[in-house]
C-alpha positions in Angstrom: -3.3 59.9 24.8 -2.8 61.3 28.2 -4.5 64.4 27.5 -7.7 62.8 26.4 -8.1 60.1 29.0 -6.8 62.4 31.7 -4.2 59.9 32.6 -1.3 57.6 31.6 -1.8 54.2 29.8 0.7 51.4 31.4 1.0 47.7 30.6 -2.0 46.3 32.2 -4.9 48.8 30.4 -3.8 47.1 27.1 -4.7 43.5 28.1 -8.2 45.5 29.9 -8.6 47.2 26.4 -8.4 43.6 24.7 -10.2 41.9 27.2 -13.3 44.2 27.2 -13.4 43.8 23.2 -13.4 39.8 23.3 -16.3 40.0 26.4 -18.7 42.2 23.3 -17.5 40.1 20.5 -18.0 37.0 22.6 -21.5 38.4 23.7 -22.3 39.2 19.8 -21.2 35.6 18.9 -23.6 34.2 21.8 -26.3 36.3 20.4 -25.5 35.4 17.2 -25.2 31.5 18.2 -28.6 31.6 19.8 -30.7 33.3 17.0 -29.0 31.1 14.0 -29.7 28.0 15.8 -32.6 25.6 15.0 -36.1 27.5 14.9 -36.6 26.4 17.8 -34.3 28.7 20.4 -35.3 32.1 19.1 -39.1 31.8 19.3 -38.7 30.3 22.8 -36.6 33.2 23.6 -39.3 35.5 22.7 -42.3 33.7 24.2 -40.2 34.3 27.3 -39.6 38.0 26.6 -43.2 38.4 25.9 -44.9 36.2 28.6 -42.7 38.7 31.4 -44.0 41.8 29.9 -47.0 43.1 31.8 -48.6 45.5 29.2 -49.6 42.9 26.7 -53.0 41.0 27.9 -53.9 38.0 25.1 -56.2 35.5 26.1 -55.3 32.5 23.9 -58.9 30.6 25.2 -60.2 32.6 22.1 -59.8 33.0 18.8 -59.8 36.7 17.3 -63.0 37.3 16.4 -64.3 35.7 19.8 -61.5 37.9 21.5 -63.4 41.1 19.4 -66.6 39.9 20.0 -65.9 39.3 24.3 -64.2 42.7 24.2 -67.2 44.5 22.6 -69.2 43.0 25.4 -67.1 44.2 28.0 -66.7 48.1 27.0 -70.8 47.6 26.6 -71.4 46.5 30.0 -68.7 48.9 31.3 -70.3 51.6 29.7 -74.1 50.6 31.0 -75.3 50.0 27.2 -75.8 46.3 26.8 -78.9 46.8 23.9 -76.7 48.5 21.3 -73.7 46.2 21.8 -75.7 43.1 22.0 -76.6 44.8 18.4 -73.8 45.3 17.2 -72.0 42.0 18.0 -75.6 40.1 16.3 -75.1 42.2 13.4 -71.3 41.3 13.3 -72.4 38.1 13.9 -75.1 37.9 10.7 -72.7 39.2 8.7 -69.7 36.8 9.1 -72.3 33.7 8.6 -73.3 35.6 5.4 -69.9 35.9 4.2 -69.1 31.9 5.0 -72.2 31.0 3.6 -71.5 32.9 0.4 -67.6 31.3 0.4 -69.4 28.2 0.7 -71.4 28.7 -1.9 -68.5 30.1 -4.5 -66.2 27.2 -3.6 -69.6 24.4 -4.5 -70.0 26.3 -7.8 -66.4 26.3 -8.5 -65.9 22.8 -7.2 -69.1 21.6 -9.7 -67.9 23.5 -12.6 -64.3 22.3 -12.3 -65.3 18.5 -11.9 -67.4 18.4 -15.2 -64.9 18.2 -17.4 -62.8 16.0 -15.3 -65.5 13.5 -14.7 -66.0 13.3 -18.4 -62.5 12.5 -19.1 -62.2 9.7 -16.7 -65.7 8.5 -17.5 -63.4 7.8 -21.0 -60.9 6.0 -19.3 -62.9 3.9 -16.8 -64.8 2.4 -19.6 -61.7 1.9 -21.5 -60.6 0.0 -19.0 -63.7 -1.8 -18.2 -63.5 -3.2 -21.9 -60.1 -4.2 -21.6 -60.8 -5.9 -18.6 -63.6 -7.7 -19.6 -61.5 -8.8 -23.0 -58.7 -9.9 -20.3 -61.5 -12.4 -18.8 -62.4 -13.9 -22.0 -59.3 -14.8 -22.7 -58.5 -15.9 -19.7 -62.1 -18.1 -19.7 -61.1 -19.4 -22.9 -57.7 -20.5 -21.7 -59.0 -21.9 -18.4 -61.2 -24.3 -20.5 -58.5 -25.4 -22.7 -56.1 -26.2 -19.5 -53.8 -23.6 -19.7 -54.5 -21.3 -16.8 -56.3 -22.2 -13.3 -59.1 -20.8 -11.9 -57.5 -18.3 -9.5 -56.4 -16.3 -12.3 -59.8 -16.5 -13.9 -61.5 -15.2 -10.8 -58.7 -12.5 -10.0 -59.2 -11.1 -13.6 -63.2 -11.4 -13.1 -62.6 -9.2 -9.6 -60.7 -6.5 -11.5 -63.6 -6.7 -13.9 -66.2 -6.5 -11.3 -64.1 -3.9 -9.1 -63.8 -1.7 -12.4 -67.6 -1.6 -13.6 -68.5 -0.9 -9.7 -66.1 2.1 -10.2 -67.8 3.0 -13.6 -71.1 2.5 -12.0 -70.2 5.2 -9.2 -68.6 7.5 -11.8 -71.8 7.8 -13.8 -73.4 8.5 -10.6 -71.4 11.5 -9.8 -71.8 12.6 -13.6 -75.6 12.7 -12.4 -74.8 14.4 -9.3 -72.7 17.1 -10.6 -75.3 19.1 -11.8 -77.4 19.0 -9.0 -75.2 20.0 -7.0 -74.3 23.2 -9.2 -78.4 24.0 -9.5 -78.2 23.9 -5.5 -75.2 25.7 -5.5 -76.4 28.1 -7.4 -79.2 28.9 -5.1 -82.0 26.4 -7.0 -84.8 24.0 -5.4 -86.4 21.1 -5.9 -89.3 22.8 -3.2 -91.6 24.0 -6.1 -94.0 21.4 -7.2 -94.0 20.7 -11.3 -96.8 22.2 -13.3 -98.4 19.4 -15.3 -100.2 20.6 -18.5 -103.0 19.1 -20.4 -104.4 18.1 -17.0 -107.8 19.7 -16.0 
């Protein structure tokens, strides 16, 4: 060993030798420690790391496409050509309110498809349950006049009743509804005035 480190080992580089190698393991366990803990050390480490580095310049005032847009603008007027990027951020601009208006109108279409069947099942069990409600207050009626019930319970049971046709009532509206809204959806109008025949 002497003739690779160049000189002799005694007692006390041992314990050194040990010492060192509990320091790194210790530092691994810290580092270890710190990045395992709650979700909530780690990132905060990194924020740190990143707000102190100077080459990174993110202004979080603006989302993305504002953040594209505003840096558009700024090699434009840098470079003394304001018409074409003014251009080019309008047509950028056309074409992401294209694009949202056609999600738009995809998600209406899928939405109005996707409710018609649904609307007619319920429409089933809403009046299922209308009927059963109003057969719940004619026998409850009946029994209020021969003494055996009061007329809390009578008017409780005519609420449900009254509650449930309202919610029938509103559910036949939306039946209605539904296909206008897939007509408008689908890019129809109500602008065109009806041709009446036989009318001179």
């Amino acid at each position: 060993m002497e003739a690779l480190l160049g000189f002799d080992l005694d007692l006390w580089d041992y314990p050194t030798f040990l010492t060192l190698m509990l320091c790194v393991v210790a530092l691994i366990a810290t580092w270890l420690v710190l990045a395992g803990l709650l979700p909530t050390v780690y990132p905060r480490m990194q924020a740190l790391i990143w707000a102190f580095k100077p080459t990174d310049i993110v202004d979080i005032r603006r989302f993305p496409r504002e953040e594209a847009i505003a840096t558009d603008k700024e090699i434009a007027r840098l470079r003394c050509t304001p018409d074409s990027a003014r251009a080019a951020v309008k047509e950028a601009q056309a074409v992401a309110r294209c694009g949202s208006v056609v999600l738009t109108a995809f998600r209406e279409v899928e939405s109005a498809l996707a409710n018609e069947p649904l609307l007619a099942r319920r429409a089933v069990l809403d009046e299922s349950s209308l009927s059963n409600r109003t057969s719940a207050v004619l026998i409850a009626t009946t029994q209020y006049l021969a003494g055996r019930k009061d007329l809390l319970w009578v008017s409780n049971l005519q609420t449900n009743q009254i509650r449930a046709e309202g919610d029938l009532i509103k559910l036949r509206a939306l039946r209605h509804i539904n296909p206008i809204t897939l007509l408008l959806a689908l890019g129809g109008s109500f602008a065109a005035t009806p041709t009446v025949r036989g009318i001179d």
